[in-house]
C-alpha positions as CSV (number, residue, x, y, z in Angstrom):
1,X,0.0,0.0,0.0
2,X,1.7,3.6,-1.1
3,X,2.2,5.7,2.2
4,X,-0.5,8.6,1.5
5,X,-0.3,11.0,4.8
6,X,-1.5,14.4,4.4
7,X,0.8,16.8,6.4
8,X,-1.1,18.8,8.9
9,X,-0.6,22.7,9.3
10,X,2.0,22.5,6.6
11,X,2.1,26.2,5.5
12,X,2.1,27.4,9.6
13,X,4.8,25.2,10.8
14,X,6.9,26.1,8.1
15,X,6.1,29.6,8.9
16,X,6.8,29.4,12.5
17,X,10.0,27.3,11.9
18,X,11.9,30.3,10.3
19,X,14.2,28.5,7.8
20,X,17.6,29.6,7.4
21,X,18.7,28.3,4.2
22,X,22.3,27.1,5.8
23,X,20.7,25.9,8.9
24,X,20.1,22.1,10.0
25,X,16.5,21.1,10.7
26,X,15.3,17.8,12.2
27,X,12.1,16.5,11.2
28,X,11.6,14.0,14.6
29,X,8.4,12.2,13.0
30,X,9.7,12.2,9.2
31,X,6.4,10.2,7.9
32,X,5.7,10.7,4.2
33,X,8.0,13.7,4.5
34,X,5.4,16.2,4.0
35,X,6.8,18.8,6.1
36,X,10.6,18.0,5.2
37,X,10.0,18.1,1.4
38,X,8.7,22.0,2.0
39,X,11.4,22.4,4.7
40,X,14.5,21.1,2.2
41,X,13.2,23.0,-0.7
42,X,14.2,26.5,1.4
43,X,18.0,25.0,2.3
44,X,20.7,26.0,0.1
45,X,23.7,24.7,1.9
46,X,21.7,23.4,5.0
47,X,20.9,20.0,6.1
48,X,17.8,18.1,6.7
49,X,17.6,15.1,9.5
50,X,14.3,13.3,9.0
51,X,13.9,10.5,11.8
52,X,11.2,8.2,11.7
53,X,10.5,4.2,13.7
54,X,8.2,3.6,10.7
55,X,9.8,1.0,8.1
56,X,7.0,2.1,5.7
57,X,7.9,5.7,6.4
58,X,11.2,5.8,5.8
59,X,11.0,4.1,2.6
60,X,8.4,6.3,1.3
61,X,10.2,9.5,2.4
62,X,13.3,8.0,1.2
63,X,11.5,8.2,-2.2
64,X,10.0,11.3,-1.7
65,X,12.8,13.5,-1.0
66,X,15.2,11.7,-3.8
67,X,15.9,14.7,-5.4
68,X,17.6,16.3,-2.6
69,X,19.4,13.5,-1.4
70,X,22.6,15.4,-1.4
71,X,20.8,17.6,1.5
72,X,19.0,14.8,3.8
73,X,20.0,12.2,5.9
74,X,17.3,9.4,7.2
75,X,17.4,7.6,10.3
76,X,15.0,4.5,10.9
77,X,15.3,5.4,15.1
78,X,12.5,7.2,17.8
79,X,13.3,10.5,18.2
80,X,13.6,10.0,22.0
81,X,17.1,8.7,20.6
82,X,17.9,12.4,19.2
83,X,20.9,13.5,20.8
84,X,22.4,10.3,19.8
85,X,21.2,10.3,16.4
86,X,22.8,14.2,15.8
87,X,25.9,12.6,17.8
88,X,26.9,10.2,15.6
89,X,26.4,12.7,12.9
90,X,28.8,14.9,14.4
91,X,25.8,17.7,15.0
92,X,26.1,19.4,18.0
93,X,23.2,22.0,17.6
94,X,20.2,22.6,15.2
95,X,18.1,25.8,13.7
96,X,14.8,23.6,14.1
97,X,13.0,20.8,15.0
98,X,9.5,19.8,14.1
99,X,7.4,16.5,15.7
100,X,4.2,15.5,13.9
101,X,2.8,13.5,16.7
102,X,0.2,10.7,16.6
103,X,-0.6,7.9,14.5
104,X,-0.1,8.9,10.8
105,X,-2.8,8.0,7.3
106,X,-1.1,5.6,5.9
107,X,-1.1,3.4,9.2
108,X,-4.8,3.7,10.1
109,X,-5.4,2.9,6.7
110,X,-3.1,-0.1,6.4
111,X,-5.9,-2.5,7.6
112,X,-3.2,-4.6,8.6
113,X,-1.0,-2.3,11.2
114,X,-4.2,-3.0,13.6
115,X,-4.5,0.7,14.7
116,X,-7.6,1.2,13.1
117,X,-11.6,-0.3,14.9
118,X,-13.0,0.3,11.6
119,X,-11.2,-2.5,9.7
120,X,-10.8,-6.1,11.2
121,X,-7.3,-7.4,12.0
122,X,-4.8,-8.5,14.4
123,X,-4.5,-6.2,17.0
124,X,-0.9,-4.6,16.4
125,X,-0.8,-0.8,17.1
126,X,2.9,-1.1,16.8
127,X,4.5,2.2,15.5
128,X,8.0,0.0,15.2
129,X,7.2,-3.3,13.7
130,X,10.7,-4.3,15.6
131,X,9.3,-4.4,18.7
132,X,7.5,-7.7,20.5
133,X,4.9,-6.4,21.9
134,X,1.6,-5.6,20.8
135,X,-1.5,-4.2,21.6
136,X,-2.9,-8.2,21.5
137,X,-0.5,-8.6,24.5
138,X,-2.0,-5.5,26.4
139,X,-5.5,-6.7,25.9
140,X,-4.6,-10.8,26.9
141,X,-2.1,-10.2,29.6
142,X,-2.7,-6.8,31.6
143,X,-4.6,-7.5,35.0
144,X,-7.6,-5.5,35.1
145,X,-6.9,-2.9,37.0
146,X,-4.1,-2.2,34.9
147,X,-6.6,-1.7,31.8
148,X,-8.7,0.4,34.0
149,X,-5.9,2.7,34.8
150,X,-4.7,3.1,31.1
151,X,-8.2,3.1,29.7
152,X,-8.9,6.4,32.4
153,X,-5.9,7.9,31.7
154,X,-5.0,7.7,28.4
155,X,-8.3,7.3,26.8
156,X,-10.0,9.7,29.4
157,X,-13.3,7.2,28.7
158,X,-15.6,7.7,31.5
159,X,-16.7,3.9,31.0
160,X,-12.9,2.9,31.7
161,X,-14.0,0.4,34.3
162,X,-16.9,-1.2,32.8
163,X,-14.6,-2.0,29.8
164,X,-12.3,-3.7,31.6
165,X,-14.7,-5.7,33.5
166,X,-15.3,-6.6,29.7
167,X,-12.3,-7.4,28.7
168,X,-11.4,-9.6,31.9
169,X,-14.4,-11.4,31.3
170,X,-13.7,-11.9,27.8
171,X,-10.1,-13.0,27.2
172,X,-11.0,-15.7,30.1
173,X,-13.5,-17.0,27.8
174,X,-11.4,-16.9,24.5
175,X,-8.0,-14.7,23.8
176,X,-8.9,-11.7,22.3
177,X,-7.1,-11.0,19.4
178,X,-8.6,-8.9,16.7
179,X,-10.0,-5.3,16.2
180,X,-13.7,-6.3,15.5
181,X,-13.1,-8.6,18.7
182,X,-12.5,-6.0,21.0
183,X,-14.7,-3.6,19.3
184,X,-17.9,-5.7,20.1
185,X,-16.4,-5.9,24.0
186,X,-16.9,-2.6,24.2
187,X,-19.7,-1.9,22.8
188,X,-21.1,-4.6,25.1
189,X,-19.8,-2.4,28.4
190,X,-21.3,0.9,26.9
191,X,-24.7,1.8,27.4
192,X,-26.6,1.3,24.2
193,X,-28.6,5.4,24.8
194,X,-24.5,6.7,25.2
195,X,-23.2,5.0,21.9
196,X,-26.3,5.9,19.8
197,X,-25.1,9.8,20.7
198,X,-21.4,9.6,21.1
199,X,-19.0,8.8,18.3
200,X,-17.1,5.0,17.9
201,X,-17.2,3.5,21.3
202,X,-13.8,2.0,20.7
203,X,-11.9,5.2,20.0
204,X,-10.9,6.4,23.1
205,X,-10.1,2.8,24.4
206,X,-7.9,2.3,21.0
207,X,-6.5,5.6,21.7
208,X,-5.1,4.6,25.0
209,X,-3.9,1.0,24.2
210,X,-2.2,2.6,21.2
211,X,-0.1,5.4,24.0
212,X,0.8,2.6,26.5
213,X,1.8,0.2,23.6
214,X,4.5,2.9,22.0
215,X,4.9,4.7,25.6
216,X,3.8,8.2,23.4
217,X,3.7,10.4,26.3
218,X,6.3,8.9,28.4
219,X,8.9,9.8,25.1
220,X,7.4,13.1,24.5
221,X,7.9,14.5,28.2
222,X,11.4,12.8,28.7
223,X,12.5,14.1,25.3
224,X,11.2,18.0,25.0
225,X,13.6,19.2,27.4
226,X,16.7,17.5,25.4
227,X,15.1,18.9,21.6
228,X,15.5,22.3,23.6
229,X,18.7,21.9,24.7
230,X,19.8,20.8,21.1
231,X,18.4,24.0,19.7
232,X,20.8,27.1,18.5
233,X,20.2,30.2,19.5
234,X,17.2,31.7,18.1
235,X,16.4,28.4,16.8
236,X,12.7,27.2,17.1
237,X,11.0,23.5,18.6
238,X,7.5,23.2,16.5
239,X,5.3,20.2,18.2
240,X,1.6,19.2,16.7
241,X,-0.2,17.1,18.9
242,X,-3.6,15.3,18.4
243,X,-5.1,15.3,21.3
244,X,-5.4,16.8,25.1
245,X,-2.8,14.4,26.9
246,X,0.1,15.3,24.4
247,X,-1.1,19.3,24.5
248,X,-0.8,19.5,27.8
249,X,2.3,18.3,28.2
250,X,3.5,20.2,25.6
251,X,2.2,23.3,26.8
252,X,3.4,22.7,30.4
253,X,7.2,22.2,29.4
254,X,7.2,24.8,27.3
255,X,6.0,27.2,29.3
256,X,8.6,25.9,32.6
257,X,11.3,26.1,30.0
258,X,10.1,29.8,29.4
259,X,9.8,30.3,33.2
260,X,11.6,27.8,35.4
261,X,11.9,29.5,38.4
262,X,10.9,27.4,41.6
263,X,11.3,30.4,44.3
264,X,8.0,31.1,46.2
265,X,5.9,33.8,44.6
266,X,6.8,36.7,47.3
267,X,10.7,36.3,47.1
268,X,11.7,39.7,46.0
269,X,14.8,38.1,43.7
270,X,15.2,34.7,42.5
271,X,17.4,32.6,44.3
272,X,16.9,29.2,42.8
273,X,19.3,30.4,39.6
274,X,17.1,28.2,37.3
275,X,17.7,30.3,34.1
276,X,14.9,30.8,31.2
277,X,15.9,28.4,27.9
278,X,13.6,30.8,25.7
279,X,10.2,31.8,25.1
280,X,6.9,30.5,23.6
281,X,6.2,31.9,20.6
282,X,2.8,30.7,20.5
283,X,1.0,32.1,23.5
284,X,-2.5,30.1,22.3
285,X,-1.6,27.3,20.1
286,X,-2.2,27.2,16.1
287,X,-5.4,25.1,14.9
288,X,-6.2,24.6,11.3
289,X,-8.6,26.6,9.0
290,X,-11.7,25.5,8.2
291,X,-10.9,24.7,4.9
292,X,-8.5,22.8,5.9
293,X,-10.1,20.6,8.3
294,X,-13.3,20.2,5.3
295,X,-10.4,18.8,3.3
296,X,-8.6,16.5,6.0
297,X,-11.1,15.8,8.9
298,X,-7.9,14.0,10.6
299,X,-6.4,17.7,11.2
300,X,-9.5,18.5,13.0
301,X,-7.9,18.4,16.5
302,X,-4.6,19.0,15.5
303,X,-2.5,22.1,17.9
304,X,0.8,23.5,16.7
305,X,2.7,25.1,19.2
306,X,6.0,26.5,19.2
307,X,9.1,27.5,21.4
308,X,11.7,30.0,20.5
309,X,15.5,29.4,22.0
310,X,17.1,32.4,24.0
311,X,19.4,34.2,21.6
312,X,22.3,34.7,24.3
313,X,22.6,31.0,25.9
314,X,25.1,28.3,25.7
315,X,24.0,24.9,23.1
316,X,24.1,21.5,24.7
């Protein structure tokens, strides 16, 4: 199946990231290289990193971005591994980074990648096909209270409990091990009068499995810090995100990057010496048009923010 993934807020990211066309850019979440094809068309003598955990990605970005091969380097690798990745490439600083975060087109769509309740398959959700585990092992081998917990918290679904009941009940009967499987569990543990107004009762519960499965949030916090560090000065971190969990955290370290102090609000001088890294550029984040979203419902939720790196500070 060709990797089709329509790049969300393409023209405002590019716009935020404020080429310099001898600068180095990373592209953490390369994908079908949507935003790196526009960002390697401004470099003259700069440098593109496009890092991707995708197999399907990186061959269709490979292909995508032929023509400036000279200018672009791809590494199959999770951009929690960043600073190692730029290491090895003897890159000790960057003008930009970009992260397109969530689960791209081409994978809900590959019926076969099991990320998607509308088509029937083995439950995979695996973002690197390199990895063991699967979202079938979640389901089969997580105590309940364990599905309850990630349900709640990373699919925020108010019937968190209920499902896992569900699936307890369930896999003790028979292992459950495709989409259409799990889908009917849950429609079994949702009142009939809340799915007849809500949206696809297994969204929010796919949602979460997906998260825990590829520990999304655990990367993204452990990693923003480090893609600020990497930054040069002046040089700009752009982050979509899909959903509430990943905003917030996005939101929350950028803004204690911006302000870090820790002293108590009626010091008169800091004293904790915790020094500002830069600022947020985008005091409320970016959303798409409306004409975008009629032409890609998938960038419905999407939120671009941005953080700027202070002009007078040390690189990492």
């Amino acid at each position: 199946m060709e990797f089709v993934h329509k790049s969300v807020l393409l023209d405002e990211t590019i716009k935020y990231l404020n080429i310099d066309s001898k600068g180095t850019y990373v592209d953490g979440t390369l994908g079908g290289a949507g935003h790196s094809l526009e960002i390697v068309k401004q470099l003259s003598t700069g440098r593109l990193i496009g890092i991707d955990q995708d197999s399907a990605a990186i061959d269709a970005a490979s292909k995508r971005l032929i023509d400036y091969k000279d200018k672009v380097t791809i590494v199959r690798d999770n951009y929690s591994n960043i600073f190692n990745v730029l290491k090895e490439l003897n890159i000790n600083s960057v003008n930009g980074i970009i992260l397109d975060l969530g689960v791209s087109s081409h994978q809900i769509d590959t019926a076969e990648r099991g990320f998607s309740y509308n088509e029937n398959a083995t439950l995979d959700m695996r973002m690197d096909t390199r990895n063991e585990k699967t979202a079938k092992d979640i389901i089969n081998d997580y105590s309940e209270m364990d599905l309850y917990r990630m349900i709640r918290n990373y699919g925020e679904d108010k019937f968190a409990k209920n499902i896992a009941k569900h699936i307890a009940i369930q896999r003790n009967i028979k292992p459950i091990e495709t989409t259409h499987q799990l889908n009917d569990v849950i429609k079994a543990a949702i009142p009939m009068k809340i799915r007849m107004n809500t949206g696809h009762p297994s969204k929010k519960t796919f949602q979460a499995i997906r998260i825990e499965l590829n520990k999304e949030l655990d990367v993204l916090k452990n990693t923003i810090d480090k893609m600020i560090d990497l930054l040069s000065p002046e040089g700009r971190l752009c982050i979509i995100t899909f959903h509430s969990l990943e905003d917030r955290i996005v939101k929350t370290m950028f803004r204690t990057n911006e302000d870090p102090c820790i002293c108590p609000h009626d010091f008169p001088i800091c004293v904790c010496n915790r020094l500002s890294k830069g600022k947020v550029v985008t005091r409320k984040p970016i959303i798409p048009t409306d004409e975008e979203i009629e032409d890609n419902r998938r960038s419905k939720s999407a939120k671009l923010r941005v953080f700027e790196k202070n002009k007078n500070i040390r690189v990492y």
